[in-house]
C-alpha positions in Angstrom: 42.1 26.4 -12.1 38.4 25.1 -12.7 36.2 27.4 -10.2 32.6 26.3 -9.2 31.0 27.9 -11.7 33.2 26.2 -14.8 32.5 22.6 -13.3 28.8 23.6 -13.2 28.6 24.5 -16.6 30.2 21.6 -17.5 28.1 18.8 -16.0 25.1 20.9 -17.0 26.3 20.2 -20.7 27.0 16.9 -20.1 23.4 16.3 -18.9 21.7 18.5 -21.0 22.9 16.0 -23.8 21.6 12.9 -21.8 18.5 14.8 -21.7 18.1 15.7 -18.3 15.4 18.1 -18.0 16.8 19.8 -15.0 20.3 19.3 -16.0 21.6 22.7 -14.4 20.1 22.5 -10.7 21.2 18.5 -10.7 25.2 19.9 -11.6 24.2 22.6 -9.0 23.2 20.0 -6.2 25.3 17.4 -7.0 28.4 20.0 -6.8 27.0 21.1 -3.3 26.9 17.9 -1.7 30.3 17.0 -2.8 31.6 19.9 -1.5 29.8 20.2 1.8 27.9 23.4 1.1 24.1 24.5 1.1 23.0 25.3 -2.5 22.9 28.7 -1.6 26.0 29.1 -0.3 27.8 27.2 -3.6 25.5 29.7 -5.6 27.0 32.7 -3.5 31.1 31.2 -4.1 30.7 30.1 -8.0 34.2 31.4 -8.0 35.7 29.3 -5.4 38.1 26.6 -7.1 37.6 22.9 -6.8 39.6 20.8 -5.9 40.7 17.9 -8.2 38.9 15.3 -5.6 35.9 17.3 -6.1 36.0 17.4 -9.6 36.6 13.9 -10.4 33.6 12.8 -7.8 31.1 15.4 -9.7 32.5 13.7 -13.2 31.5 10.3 -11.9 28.3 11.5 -10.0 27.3 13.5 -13.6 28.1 10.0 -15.4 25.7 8.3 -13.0 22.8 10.9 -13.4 23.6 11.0 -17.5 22.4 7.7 -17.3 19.3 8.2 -15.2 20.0 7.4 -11.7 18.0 10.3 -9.1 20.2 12.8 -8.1 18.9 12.0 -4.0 20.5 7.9 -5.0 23.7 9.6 -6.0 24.2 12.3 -2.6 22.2 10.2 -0.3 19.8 12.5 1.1 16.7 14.0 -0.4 14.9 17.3 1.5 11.6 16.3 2.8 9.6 18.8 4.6 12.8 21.0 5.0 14.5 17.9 6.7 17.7 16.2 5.0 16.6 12.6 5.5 19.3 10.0 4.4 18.1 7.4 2.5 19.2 4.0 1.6 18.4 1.5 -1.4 15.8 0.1 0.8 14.0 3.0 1.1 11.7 5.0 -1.1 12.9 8.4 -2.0 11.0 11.1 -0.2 8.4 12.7 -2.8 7.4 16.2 -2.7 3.6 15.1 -3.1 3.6 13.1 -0.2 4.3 16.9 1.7 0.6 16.8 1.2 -0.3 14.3 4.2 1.8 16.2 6.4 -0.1 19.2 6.0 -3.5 17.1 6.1 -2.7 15.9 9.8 -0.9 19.3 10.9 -3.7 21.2 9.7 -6.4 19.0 11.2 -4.5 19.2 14.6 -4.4 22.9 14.2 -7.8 23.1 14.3 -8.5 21.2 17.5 -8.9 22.6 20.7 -5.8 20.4 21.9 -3.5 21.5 19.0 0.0 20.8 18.5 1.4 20.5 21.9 -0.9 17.4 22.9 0.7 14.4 23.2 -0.8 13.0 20.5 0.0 9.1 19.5 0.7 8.4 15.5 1.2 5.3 14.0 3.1 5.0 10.5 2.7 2.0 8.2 5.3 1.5 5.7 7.6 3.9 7.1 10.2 4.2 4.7 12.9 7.0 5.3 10.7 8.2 8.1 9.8 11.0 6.6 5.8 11.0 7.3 6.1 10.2 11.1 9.3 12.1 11.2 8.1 15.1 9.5 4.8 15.3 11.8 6.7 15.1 15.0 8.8 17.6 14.2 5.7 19.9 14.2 3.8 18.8 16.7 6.1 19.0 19.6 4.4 17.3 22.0 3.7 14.4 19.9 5.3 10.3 19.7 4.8 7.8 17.2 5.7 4.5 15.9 6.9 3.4 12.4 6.6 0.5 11.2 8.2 -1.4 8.1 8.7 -5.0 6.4 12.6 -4.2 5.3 14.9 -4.4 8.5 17.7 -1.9 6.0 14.2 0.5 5.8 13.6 0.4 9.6 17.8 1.1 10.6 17.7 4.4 8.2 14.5 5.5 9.6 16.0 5.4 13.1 18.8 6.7 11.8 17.0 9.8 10.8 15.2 10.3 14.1 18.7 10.5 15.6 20.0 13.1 13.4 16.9 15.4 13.9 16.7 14.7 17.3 13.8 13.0 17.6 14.4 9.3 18.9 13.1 9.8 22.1 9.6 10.1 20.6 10.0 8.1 17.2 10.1 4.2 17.3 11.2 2.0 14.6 9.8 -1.5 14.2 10.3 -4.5 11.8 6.5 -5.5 10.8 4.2 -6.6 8.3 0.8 -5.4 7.9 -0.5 -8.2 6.4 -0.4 -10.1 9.4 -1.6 -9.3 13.0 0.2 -6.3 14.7 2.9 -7.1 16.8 2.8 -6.8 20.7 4.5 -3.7 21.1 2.4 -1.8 18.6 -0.8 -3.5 20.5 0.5 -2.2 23.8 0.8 1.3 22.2 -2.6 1.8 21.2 -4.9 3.4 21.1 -3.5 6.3 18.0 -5.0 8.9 17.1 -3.5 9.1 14.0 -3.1 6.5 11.6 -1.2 7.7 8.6 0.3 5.3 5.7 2.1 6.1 1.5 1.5 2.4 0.8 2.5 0.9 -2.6 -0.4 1.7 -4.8 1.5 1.0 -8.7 -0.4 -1.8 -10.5 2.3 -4.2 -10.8 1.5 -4.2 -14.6 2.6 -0.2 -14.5 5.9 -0.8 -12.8 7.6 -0.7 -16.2 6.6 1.9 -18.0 7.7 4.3 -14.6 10.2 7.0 -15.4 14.2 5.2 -15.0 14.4 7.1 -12.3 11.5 5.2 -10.0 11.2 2.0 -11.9 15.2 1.1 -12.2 15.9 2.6 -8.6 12.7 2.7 -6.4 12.6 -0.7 -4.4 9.7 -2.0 -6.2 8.3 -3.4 -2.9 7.4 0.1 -1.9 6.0 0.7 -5.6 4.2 -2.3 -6.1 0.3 -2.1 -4.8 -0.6 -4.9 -7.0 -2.8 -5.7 -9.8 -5.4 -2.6 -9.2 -2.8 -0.8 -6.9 -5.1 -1.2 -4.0 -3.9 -4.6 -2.4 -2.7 -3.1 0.8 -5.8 -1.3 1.7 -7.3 -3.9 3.0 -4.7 -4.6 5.6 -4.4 -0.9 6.7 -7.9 -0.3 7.3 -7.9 -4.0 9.1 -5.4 -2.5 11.8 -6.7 1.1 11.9 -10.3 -0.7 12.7 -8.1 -2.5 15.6 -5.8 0.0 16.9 -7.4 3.8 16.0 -8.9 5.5 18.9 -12.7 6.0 17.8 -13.2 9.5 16.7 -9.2 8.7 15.5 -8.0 9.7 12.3 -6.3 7.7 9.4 -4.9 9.4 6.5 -3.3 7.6 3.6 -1.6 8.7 0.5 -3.3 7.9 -3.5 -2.2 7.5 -7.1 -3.6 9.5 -9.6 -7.3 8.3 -10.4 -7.8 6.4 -7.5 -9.4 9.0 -5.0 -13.0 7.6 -6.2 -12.2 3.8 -5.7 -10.3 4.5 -1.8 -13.5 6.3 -1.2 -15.8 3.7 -1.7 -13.8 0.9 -0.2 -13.4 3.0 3.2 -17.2 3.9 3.0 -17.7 0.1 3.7 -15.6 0.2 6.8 -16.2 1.9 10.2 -15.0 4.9 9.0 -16.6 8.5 8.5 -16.1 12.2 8.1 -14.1 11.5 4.6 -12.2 14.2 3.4 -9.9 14.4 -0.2 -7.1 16.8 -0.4 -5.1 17.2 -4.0 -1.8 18.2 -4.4 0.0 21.0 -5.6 0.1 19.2 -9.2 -3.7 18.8 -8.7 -4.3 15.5 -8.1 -6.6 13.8 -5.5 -3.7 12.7 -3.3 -4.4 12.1 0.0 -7.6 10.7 1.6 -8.5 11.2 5.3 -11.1 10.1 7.4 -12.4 9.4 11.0 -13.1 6.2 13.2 -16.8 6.1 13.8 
């Protein structure tokens, strides 16, 4: 009989010796999602058997993460905000630093006299999983939003999500590219209030030297901001200048050491009120910052 704990231990080993740094909590999650369980419940049951189905998907799952592959690729699902979002090979995988915007625009709407029952409008740029817009709606109850994204296998998972949380009645999900004109039905939407975006912002010339884990599984169209990581910006602040409510705010995820260089390229738009908020790791991540 192998029981939960002895299959643990054993594709801890197995990816301790690949070097895995977190080699125990990947066997740990990898085990739960095969099995159907929270984490906390397979930590409460370590001596529960496992079935020989089980097993030989955790020895094939523990091969695949031996050779670098993100545990969330392997189950399909990454936590984000305390959602499970489902994601696809399409779709970015939900960082925990990008938790960061969500608090921005939460805690900005907190402290409004409207607060978080408003109806307030949000639009989503490079949507991904969802997990920005879908996050934010699932605090602020009152509030609807649009997403949009260039990858029609992006847009279907980030519906996909809205369904399982229970929020398609007041999430949309649109094929578009922000490097062109915004399409009519974003257009007939507007004014936001909120313009939020995690664009690529890699310089292409970094993509390779990425841990495996982004570079080899990432969708490097969601990496790639191009040769100063930047290249989008100027697109983003083109439609936020067309469809933000003045006195509406955008808010848009940075890489590492380039807080200074957003700054001064939004300080030459119609934009004020600019606020930087770092992470939990410390770094400048998200900039925010006010229609004028």
């Amino acid at each position: 009989m192998t029981t939960i704990s002895r299959a643990v231990r054993r594709a801890e080993k197995i990816l301790k010796t690949a070097g895995i740094a977190t080699a125990r909590l990947d066997a740990e999650v990898l085990l739960a999602s095969i099995s159907g369980l929270d984490r906390s419940v397979l930590l409460l049951t370590m001596g529960r058997e496992v079935s020989d189905r089980e097993l030989a998907t955790l020895e094939r799952w523990t091969a695949r993460r031996a050779l670098g592959e993100p545990v969330a690729r392997i189950t399909g699902s990454k936590e984000f905000w305390s959602l499970d979002f489902r994601i696809n090979s399409d779709t970015l995988v939900p960082r925990p630093e990008s938790e960061t915007l969500v608090e921005v625009i939460v805690d900005y709407v907190r402290s409004t006299p409207l607060g978080i029952r408003y109806a307030w409008k949000i639009l989503d740029l490079g949507t991904g999983s969802g997990c920005l817009l879908l996050a934010l709606l699932n605090e602020l109850e009152g509030a609807v939003g649009i997403g949009v994204d260039r990858a029609e296998g992006v847009v279907n998972q980030a519906r996909e999500n809205s369904i399982r949380f229970g929020l398609s009645k007041r999430a949309e999900f649109m094929v578009a590219d922000w490097r062109t004109s915004p399409a009519g039905i974003v257009k007939s939407s507007a004014p936001f209030d909120f313009i939020i975006s995690n664009p690529p912002y890699i310089e292409s010339d970094q993509i390779q030297s990425l841990p495996i884990e982004v570079r080899a599984h990432d969708p490097v169209l969601a990496l790639d901001g191009g040769k100063d990581g930047l290249e989008c910006l100027p697109y983003i602040f083109s439609w936020a200048s067309e469809l933000l409510l003045q006195g509406g705010v955008m808010a848009l995820e940075m890489g590492k050491d380039q807080a200074l260089r957003v700054r001064a390229m939004i300080q030459k738009e119609d934009f004020e009120e600019i606020h930087i908020t770092s992470d939990l790791a410390g770094i400048e991540r998200v900039i925010r910052c006010r229609k004028s």
